[in-house]
N, CA, C and O of each residue as an XYZ file, in Angstrom:
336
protein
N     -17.588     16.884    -22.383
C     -16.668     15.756    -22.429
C     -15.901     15.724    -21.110
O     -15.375     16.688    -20.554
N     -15.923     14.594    -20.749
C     -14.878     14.408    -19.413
C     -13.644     15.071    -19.351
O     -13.452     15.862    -20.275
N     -12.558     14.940    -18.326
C     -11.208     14.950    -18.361
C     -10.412     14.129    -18.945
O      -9.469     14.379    -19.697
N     -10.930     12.849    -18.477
C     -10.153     11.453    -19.000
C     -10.566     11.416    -21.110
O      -9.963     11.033    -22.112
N     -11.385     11.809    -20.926
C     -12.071     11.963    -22.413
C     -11.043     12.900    -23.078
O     -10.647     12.620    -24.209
N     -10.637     13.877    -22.511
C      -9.855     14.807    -23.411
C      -8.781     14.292    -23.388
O      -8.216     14.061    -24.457
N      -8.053     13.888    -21.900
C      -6.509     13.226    -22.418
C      -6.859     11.804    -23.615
O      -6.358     11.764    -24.738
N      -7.719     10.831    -23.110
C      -8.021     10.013    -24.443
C      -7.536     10.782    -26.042
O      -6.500     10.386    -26.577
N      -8.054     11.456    -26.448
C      -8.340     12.584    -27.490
C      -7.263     12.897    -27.604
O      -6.784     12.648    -28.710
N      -6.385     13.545    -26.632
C      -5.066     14.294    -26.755
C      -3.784     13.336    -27.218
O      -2.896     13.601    -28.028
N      -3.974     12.230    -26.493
C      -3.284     11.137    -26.508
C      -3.505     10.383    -28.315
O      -2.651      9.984    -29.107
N      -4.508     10.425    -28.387
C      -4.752      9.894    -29.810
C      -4.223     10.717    -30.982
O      -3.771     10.462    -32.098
N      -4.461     11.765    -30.290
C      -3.796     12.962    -31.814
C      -2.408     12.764    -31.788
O      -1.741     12.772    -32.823
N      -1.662     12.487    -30.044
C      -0.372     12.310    -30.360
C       0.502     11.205    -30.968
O       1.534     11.327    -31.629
N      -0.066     10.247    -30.639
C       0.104      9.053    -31.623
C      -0.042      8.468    -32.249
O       0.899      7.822    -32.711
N      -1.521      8.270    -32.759
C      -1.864      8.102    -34.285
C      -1.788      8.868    -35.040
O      -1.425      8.527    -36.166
N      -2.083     10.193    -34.774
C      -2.294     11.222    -36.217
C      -1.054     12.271    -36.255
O      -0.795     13.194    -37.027
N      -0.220     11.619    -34.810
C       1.265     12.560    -35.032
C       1.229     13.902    -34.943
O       2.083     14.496    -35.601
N       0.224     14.752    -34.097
C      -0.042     15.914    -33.799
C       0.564     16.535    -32.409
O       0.481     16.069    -31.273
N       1.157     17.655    -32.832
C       1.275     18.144    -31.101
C       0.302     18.422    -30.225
O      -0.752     18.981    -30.528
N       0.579     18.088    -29.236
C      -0.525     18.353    -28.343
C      -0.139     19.371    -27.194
O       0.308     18.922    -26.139
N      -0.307     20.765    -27.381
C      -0.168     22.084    -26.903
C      -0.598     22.168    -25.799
O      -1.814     22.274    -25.960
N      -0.191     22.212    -23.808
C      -0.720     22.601    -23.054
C      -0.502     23.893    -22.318
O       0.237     24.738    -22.823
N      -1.036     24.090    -21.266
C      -1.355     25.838    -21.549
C      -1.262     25.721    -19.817
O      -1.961     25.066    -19.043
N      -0.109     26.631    -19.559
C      -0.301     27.189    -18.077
C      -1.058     28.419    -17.446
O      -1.141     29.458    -18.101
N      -1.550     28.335    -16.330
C      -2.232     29.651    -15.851
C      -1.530     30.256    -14.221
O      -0.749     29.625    -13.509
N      -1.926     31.215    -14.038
C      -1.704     31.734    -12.836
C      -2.921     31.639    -12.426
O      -3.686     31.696    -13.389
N      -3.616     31.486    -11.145
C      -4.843     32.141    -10.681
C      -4.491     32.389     -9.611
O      -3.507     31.964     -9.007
N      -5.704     33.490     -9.119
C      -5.313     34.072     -7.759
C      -5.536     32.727     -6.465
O      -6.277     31.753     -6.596
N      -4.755     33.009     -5.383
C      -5.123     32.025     -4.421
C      -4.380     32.449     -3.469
O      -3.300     32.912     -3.837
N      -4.606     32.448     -2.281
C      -4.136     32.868     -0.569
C      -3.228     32.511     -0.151
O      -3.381     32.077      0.991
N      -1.775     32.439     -0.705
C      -0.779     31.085     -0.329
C      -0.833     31.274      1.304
O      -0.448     30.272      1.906
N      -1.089     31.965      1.820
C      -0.293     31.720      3.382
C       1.314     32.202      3.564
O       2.090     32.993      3.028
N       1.315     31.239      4.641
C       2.500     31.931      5.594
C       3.673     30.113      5.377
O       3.477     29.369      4.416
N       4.508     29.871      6.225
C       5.007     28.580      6.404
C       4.304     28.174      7.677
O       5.106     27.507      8.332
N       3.207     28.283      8.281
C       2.396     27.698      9.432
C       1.800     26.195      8.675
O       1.639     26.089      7.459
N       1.552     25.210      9.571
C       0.821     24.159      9.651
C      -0.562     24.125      8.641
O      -0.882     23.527      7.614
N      -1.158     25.087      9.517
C      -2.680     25.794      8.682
C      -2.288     25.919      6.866
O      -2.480     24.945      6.139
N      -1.834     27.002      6.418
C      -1.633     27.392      5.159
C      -1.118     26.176      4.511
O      -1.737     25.681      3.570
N       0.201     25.556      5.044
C       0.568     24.488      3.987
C      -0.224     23.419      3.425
O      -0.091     22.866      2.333
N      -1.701     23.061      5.028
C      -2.836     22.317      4.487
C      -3.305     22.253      3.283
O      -3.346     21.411      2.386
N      -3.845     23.916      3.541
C      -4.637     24.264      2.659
C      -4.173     23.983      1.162
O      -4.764     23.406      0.249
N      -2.890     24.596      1.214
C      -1.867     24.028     -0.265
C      -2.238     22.785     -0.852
O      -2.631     22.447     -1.968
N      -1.998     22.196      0.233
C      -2.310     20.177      0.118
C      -3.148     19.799     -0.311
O      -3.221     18.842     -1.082
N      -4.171     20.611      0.176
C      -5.808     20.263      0.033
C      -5.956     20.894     -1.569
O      -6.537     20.343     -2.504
N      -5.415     21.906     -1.583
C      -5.842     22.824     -2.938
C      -5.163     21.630     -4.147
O      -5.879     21.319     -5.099
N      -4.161     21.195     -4.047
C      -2.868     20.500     -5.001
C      -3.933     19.599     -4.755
O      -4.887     20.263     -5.159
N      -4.462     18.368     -4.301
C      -5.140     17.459     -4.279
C      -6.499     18.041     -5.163
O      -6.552     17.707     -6.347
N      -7.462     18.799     -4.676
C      -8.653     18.736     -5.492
C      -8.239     19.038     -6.763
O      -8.664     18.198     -7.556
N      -7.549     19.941     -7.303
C      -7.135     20.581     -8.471
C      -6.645     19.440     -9.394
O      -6.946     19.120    -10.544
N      -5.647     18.866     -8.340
C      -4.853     17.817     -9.611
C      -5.783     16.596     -9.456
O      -5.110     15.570     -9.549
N      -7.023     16.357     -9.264
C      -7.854     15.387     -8.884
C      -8.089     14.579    -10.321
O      -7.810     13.420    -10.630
N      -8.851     15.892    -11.241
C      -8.991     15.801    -12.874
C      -7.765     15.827    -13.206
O      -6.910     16.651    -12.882
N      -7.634     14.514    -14.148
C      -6.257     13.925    -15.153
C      -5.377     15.204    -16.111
O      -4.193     15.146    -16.444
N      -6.416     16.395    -16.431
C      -6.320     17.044    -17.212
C      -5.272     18.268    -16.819
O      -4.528     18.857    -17.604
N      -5.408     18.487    -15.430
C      -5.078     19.483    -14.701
C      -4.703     18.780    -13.584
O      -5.270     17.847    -13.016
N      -2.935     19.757    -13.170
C      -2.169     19.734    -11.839
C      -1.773     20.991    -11.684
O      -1.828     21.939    -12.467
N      -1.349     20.905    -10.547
C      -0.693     21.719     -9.773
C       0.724     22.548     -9.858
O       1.363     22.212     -8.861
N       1.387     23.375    -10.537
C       2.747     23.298    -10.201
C       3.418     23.936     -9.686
O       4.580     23.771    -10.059
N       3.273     24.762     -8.839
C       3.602     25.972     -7.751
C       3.104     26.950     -7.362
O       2.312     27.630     -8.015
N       3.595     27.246     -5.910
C       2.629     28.165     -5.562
C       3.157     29.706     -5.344
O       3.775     29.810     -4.284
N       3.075     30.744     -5.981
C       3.850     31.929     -5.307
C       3.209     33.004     -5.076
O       2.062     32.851     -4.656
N       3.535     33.913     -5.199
C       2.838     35.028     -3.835
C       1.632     35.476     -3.852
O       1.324     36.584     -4.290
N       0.744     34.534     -3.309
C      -0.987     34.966     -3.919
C      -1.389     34.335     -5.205
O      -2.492     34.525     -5.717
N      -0.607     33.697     -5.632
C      -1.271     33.033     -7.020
C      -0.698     31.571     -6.770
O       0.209     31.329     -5.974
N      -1.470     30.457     -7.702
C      -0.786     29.548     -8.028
C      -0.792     28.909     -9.546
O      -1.775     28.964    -10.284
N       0.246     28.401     -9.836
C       0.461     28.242    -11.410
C      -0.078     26.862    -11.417
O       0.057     26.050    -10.502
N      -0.742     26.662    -12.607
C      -1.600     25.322    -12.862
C      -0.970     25.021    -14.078
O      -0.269     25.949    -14.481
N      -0.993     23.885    -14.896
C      -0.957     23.043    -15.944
C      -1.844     22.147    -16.634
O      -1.888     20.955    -16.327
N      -2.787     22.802    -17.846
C      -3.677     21.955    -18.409
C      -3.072     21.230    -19.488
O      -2.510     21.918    -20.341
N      -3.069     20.018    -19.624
C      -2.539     19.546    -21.009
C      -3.591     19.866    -22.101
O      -3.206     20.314    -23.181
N      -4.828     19.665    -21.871
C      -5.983     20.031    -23.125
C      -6.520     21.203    -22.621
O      -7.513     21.020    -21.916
N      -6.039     22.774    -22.818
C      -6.882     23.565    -22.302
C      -7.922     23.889    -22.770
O      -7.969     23.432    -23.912
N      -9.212     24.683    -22.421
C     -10.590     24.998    -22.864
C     -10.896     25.665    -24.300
O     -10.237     26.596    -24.764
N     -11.687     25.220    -24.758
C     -11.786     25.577    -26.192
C     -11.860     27.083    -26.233
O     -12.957     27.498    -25.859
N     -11.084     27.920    -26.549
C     -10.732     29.247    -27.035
C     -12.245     30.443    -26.860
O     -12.326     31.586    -26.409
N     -13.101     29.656    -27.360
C     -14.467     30.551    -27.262
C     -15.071     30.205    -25.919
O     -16.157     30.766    -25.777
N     -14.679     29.394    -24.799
C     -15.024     29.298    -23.507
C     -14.656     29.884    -22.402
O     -13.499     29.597    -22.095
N     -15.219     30.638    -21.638
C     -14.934     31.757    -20.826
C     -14.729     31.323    -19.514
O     -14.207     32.098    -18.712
N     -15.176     29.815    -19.063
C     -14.972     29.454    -17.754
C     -13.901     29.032    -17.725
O     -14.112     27.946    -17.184
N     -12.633     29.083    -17.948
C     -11.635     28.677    -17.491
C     -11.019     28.252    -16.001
O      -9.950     28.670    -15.557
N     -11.548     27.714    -15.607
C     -11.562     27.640    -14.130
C     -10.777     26.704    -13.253
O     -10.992     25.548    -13.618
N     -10.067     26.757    -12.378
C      -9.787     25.685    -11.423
C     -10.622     25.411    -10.134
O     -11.091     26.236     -9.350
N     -10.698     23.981    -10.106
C     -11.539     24.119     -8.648
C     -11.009     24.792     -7.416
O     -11.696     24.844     -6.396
């Protein structure tokens, strides 16, 4: 199922059927850099592909990791949990 497919879905449980809709933060590892030109790119670039899918953004970056936000996260028995 798509991204847009799951917020569809998520969105429907929240207002027709009056369900919460539970999203799930992660850490993953990632290179933050320094405050140079170079590194903050990369940030930019990373925050852009990541938050590309509706499903998933970006929400800070700290020391070697960055924290993400899925509103529909992966079904429990799925092991790829992944950000691009």
């Amino acid at each position: 199922m798509t991204e847009f497919g799951l917020l569809v879905m998520a969105l429907w449980r929240a207002v027709v059927l009056r369900r919460r809709v539970i999203g799930r933060f992660r850490s993953v590892p990632f290179p933050v850099g320094g405050t140079d030109s170079r590194s903050a790119a990369r940030r930019a670039l990373f925050t852009v592909g990541a938050s590309f899918a509706p499903n998933t953004y970006v929400v800070d970056f700290e020391e070697g990791r960055v924290l993400v936000h899925r509103l529909v996260p992966p079904h429990p028995r799925r092991t790829e949990d992944v950000v691009p």
